[in-house]
N, CA, C and O atoms as a printed pandas DataFrame, in Angstrom:
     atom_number atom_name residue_name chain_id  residue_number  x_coord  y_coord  z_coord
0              1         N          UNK        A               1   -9.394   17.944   87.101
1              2        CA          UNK        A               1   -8.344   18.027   86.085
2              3         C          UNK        A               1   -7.772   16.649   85.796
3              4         O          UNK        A               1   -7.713   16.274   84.625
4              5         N          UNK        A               2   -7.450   16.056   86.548
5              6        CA          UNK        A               2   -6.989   14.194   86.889
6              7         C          UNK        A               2   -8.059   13.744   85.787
7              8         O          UNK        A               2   -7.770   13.300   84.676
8              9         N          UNK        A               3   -9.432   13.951   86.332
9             10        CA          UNK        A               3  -10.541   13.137   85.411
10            11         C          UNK        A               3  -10.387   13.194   83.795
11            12         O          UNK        A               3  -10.685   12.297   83.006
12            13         N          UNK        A               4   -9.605   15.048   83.369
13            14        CA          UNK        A               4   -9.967   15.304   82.082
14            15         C          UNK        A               4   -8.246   14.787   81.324
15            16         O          UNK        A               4   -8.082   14.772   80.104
16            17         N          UNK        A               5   -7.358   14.483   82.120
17            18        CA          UNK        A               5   -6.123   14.347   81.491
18            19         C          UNK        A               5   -6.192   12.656   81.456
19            20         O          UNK        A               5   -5.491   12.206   80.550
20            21         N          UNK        A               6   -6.668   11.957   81.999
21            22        CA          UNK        A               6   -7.564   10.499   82.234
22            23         C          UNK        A               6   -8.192   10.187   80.966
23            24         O          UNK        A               6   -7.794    9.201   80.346
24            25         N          UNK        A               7   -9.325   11.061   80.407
25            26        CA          UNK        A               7  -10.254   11.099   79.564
26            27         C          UNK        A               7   -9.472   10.906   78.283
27            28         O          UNK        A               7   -9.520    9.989   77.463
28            29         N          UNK        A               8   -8.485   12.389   78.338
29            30        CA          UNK        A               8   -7.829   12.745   76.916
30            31         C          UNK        A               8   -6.804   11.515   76.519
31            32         O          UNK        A               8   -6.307   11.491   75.393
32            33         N          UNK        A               9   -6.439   10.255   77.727
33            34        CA          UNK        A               9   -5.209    9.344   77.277
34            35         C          UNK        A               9   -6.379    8.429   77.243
35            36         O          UNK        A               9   -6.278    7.605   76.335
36            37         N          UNK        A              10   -7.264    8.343   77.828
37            38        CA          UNK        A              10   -8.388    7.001   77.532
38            39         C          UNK        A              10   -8.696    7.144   75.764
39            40         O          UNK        A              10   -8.668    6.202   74.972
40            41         N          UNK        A              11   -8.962    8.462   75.465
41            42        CA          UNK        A              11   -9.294    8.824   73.929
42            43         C          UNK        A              11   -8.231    8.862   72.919
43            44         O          UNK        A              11   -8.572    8.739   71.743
44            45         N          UNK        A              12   -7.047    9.009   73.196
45            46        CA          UNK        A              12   -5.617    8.607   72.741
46            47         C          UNK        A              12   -5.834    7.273   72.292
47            48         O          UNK        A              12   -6.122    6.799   71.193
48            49         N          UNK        A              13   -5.633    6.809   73.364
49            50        CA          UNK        A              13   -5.483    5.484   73.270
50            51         C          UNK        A              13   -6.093    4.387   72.366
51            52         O          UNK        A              13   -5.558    3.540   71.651
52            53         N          UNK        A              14   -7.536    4.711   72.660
53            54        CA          UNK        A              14   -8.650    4.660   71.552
54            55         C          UNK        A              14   -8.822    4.782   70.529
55            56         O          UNK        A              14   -9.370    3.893   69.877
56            57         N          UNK        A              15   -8.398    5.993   69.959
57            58        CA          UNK        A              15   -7.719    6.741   68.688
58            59         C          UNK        A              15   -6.514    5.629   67.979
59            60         O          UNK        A              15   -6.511    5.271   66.801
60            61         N          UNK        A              16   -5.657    5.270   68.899
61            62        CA          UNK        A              16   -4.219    4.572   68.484
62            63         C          UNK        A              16   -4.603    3.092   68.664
63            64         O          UNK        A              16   -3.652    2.317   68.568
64            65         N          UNK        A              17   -5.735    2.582   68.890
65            66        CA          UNK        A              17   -6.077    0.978   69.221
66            67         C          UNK        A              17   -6.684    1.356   67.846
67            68         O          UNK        A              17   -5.963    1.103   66.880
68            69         N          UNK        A              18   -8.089    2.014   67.556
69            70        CA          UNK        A              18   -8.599    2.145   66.258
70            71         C          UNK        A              18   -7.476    1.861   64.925
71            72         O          UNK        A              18   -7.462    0.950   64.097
72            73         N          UNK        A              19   -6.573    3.033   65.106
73            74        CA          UNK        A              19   -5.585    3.233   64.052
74            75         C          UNK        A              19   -4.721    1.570   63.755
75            76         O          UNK        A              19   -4.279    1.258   62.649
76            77         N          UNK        A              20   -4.646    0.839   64.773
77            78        CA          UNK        A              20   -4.162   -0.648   65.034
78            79         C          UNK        A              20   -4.595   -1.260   64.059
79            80         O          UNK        A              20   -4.145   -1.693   62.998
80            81         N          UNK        A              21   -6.045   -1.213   64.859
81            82        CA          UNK        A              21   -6.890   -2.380   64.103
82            83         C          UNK        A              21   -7.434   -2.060   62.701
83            84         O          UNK        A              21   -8.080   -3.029   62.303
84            85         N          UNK        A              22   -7.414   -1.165   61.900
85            86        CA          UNK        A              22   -7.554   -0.595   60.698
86            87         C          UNK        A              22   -6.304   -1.463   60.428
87            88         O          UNK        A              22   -6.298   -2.641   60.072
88            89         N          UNK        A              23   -5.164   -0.594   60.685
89            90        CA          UNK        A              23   -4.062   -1.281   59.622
90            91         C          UNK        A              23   -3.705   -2.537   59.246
91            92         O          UNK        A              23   -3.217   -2.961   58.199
92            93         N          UNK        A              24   -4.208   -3.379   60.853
93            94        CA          UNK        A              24   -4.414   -5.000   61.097
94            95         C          UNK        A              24   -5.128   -5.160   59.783
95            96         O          UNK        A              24   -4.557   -5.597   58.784
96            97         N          UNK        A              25   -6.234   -4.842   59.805
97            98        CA          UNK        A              25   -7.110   -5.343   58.593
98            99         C          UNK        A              25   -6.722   -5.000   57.592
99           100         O          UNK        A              25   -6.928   -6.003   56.908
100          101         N          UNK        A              26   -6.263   -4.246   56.923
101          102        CA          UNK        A              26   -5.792   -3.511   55.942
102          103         C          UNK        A              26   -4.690   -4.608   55.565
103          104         O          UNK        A              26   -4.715   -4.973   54.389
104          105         N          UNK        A              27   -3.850   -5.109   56.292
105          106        CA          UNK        A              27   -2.722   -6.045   56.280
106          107         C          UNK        A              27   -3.472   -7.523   55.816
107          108         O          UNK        A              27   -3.107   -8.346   54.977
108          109         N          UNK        A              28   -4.550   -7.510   56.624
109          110        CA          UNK        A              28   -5.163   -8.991   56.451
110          111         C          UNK        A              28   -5.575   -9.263   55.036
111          112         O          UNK        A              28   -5.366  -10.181   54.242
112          113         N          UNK        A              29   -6.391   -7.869   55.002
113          114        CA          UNK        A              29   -7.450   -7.819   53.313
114          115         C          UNK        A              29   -5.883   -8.171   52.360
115          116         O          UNK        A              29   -5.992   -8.968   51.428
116          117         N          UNK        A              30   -4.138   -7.394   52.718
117          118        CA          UNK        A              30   -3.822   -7.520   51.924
118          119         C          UNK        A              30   -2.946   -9.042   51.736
119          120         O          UNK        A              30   -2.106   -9.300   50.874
120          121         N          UNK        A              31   -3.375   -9.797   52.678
121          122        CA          UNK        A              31   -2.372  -11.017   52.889
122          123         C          UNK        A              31   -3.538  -11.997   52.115
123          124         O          UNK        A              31   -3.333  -13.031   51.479
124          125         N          UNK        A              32   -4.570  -11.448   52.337
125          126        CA          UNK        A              32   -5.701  -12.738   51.508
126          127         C          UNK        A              32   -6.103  -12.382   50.119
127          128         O          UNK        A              32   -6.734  -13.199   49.448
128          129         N          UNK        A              33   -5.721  -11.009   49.561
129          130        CA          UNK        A              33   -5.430  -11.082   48.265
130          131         C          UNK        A              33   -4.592  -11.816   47.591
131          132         O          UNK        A              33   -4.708  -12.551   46.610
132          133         N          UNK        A              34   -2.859  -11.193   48.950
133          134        CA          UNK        A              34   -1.972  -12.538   47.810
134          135         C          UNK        A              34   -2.288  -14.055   48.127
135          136         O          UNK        A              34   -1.855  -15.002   47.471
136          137         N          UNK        A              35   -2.852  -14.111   48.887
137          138        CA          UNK        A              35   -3.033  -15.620   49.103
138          139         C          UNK        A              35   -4.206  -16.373   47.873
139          140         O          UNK        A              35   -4.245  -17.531   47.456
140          141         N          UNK        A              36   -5.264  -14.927   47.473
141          142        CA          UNK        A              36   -6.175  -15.777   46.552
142          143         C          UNK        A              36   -5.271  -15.545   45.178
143          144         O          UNK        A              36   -5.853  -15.907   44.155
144          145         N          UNK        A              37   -4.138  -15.080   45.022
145          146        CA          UNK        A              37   -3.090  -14.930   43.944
146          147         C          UNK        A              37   -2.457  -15.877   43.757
147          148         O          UNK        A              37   -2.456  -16.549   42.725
148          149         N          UNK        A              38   -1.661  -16.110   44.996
149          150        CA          UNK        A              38   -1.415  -17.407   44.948
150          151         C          UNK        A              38   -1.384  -18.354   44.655
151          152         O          UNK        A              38   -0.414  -18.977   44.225
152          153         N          UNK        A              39   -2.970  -18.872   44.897
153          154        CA          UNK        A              39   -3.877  -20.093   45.101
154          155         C          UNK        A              39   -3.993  -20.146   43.325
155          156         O          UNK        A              39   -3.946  -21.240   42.763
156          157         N          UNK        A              40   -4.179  -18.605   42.376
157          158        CA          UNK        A              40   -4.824  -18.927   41.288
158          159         C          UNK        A              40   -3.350  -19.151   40.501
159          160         O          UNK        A              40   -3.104  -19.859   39.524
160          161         N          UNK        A              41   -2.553  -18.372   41.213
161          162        CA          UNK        A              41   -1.101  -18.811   40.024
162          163         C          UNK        A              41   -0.708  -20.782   39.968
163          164         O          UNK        A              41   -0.191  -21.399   39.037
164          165         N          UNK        A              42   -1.134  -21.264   41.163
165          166        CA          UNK        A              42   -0.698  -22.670   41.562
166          167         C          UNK        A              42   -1.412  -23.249   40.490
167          168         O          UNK        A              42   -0.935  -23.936   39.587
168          169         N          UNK        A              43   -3.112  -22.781   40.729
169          170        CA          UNK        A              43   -4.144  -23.543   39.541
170          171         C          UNK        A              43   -3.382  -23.588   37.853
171          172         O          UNK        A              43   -3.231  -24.462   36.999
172          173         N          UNK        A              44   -3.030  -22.090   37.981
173          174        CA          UNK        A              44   -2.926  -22.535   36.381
174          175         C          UNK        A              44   -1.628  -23.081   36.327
175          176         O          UNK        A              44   -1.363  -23.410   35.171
176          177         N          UNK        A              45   -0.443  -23.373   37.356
177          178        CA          UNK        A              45    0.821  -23.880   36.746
178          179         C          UNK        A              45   -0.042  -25.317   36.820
179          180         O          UNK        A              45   -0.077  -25.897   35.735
180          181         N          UNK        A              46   -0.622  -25.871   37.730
181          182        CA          UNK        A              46   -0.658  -27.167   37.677
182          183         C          UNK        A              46   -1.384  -27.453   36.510
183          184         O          UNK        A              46   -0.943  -28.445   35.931
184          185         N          UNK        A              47   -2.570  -26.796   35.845
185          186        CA          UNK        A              47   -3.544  -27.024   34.541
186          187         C          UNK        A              47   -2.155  -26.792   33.122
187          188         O          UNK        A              47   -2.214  -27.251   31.981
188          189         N          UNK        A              48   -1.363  -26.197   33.550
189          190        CA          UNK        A              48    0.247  -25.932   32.435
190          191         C          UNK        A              48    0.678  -27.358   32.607
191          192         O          UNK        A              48    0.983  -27.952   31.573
192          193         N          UNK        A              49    0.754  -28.017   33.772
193          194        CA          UNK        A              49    1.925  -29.122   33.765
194          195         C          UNK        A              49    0.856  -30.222   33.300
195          196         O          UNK        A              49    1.378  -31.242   32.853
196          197         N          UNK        A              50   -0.530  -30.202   33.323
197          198        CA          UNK        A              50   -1.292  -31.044   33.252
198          199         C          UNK        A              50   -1.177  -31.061   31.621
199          200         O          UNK        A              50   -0.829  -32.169   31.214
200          201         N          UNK        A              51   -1.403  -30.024   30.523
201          202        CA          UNK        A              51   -1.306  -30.160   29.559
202          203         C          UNK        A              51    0.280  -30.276   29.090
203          204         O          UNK        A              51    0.575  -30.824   28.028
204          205         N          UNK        A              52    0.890  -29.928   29.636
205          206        CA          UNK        A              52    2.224  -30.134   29.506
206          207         C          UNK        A              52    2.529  -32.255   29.424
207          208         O          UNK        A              52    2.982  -33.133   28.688
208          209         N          UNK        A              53    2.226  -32.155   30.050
209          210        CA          UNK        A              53    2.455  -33.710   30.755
210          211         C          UNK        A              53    1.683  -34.598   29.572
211          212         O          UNK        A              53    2.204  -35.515   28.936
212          213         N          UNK        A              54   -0.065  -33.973   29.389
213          214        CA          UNK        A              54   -0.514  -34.676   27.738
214          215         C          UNK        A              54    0.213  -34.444   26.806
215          216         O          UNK        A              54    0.239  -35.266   25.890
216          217         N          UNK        A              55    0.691  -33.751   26.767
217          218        CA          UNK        A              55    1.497  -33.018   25.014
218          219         C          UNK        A              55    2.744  -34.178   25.284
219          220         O          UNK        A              55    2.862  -34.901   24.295
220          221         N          UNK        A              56    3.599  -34.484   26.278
221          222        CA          UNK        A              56    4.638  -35.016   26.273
222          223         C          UNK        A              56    4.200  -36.514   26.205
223          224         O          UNK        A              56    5.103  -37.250   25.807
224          225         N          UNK        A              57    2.804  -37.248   26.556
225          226        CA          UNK        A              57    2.752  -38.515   26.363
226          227         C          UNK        A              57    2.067  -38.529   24.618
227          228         O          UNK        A              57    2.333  -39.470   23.871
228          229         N          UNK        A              58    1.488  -37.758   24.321
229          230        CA          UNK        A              58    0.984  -37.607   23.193
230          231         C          UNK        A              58    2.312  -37.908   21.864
231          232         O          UNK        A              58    2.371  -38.782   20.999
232          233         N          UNK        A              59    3.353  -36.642   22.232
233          234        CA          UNK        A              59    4.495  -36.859   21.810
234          235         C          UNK        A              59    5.381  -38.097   21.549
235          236         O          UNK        A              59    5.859  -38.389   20.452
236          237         N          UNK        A              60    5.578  -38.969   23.002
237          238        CA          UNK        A              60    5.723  -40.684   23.034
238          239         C          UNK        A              60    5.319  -41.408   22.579
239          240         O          UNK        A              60    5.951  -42.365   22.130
240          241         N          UNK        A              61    3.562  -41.192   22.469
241          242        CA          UNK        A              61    2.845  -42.451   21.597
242          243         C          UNK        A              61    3.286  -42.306   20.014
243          244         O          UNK        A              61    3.529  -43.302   19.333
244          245         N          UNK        A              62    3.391  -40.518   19.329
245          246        CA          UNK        A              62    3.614  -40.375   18.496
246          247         C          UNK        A              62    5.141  -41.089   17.861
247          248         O          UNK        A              62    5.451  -41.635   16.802
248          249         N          UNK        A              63    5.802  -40.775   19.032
249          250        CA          UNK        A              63    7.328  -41.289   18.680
250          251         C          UNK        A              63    7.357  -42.586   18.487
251          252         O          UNK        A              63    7.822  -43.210   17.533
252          253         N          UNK        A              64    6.737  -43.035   19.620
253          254        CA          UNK        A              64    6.364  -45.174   18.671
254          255         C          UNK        A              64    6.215  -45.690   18.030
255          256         O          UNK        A              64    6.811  -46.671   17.585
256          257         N          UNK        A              65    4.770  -44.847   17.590
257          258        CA          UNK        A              65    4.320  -45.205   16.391
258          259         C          UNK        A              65    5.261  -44.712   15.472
259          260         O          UNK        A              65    5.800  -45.664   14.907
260          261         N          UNK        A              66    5.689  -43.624   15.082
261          262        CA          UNK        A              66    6.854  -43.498   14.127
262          263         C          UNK        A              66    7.771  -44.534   14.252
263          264         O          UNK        A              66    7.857  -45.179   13.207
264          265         N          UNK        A              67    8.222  -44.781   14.818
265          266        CA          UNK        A              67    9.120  -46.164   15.335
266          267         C          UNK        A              67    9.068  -47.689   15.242
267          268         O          UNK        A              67    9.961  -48.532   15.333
268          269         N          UNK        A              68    8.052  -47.767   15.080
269          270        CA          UNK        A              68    7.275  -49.564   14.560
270          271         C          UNK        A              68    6.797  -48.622   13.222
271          272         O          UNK        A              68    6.015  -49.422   12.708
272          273         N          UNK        A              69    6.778  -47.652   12.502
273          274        CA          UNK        A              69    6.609  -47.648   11.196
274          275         C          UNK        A              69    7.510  -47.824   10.882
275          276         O          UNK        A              69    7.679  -48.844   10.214
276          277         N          UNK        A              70    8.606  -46.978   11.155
277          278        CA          UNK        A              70   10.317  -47.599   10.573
278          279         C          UNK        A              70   10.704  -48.703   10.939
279          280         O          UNK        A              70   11.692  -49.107   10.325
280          281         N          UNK        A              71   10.351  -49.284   11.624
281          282        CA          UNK        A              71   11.275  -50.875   11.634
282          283         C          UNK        A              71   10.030  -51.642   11.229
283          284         O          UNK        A              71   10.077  -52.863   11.380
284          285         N          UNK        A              72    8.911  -51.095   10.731
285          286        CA          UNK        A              72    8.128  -52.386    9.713
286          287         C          UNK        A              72    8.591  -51.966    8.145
287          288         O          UNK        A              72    8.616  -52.720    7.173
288          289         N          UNK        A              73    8.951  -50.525    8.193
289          290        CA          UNK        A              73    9.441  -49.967    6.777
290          291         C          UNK        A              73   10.636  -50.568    6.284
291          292         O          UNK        A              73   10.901  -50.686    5.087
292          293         N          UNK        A              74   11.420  -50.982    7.325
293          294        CA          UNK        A              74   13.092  -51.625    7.281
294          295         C          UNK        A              74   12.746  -53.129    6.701
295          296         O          UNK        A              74   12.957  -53.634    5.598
296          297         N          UNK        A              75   12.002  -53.740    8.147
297          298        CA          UNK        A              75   12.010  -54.880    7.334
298          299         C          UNK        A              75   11.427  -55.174    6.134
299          300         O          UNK        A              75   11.793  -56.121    5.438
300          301         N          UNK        A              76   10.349  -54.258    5.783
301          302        CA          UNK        A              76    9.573  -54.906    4.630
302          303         C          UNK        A              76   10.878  -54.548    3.373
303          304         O          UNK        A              76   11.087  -55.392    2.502
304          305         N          UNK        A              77   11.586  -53.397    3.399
305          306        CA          UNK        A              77   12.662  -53.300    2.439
306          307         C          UNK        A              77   14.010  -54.297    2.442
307          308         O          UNK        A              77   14.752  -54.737    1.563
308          309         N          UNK        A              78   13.949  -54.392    3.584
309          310        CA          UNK        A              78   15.188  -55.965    3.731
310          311         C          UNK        A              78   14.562  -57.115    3.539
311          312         O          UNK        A              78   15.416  -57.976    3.751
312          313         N          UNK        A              79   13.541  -57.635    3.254
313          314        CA          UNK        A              79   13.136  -59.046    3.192
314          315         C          UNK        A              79   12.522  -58.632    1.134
315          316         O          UNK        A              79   12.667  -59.398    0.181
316          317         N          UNK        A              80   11.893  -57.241    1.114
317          318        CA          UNK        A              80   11.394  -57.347    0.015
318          319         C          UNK        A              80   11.540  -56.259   -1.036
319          320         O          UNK        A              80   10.661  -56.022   -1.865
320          321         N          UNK        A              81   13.051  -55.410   -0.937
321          322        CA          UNK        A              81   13.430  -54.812   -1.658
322          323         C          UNK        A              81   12.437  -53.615   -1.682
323          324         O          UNK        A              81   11.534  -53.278   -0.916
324          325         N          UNK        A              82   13.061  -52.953   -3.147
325          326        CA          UNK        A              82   11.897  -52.134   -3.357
326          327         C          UNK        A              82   10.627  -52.470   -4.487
327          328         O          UNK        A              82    9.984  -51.701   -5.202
328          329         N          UNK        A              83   10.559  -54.109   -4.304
329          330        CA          UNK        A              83    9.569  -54.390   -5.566
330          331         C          UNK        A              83    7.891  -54.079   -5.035
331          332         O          UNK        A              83    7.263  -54.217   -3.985
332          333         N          UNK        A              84    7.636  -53.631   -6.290
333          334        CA          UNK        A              84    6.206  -53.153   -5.969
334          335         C          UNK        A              84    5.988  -51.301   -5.413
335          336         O          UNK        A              84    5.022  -50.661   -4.998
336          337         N          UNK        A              85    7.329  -50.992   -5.667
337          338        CA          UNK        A              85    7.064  -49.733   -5.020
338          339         C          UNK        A              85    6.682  -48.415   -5.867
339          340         O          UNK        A              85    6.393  -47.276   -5.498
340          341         N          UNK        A              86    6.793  -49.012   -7.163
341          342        CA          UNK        A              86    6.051  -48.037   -8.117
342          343         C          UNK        A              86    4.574  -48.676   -8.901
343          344         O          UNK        A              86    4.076  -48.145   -9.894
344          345         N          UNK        A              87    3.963  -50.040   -8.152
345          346        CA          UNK        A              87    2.722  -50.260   -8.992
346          347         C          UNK        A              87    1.927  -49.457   -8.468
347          348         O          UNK        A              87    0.779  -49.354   -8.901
């Protein structure tokens, strides 16, 4: 009787180590999903800040150049009026 009440907590036990290690994994599969979530949300903020970051120097060069057009537009109207501006 010892042997079979032995048996039935050895198979318990077994039963409840199984049930462990399922959920272990179950936990793992679900920690390396968010982790490959993660990993892909990081990619695209950084490919966002990357075009982000061109658009804003793009923007600067643009703003310069607008900027040495108006102060070549200034001076050419302060040194030379508006003559010539309807030939």
């Amino acid at each position: 009787m010892t042997a079979f009440v032995t048996n039935i907590t050895a198979f318990v036990t077994n039963i409840t180590t199984f049930v462990t290690n399922i959920t272990t994994f179950v936990t793992n599969i679900t920690t390396f999903v968010t982790n490959i979530t993660t990993f892909v949300t990081n990619i695209t903020t950084f490919v966002t800040n990357i075009v982000a970051f061109v658009t804003n120097i793009t923007t600067f060069v643009t703003n310069i150049v607008a900027f040495v057009t108006n102060i070549v537009a200034f001076v050419n109207t302060l040194f030379f009026g508006n003559r010539g501006q309807y030939c």
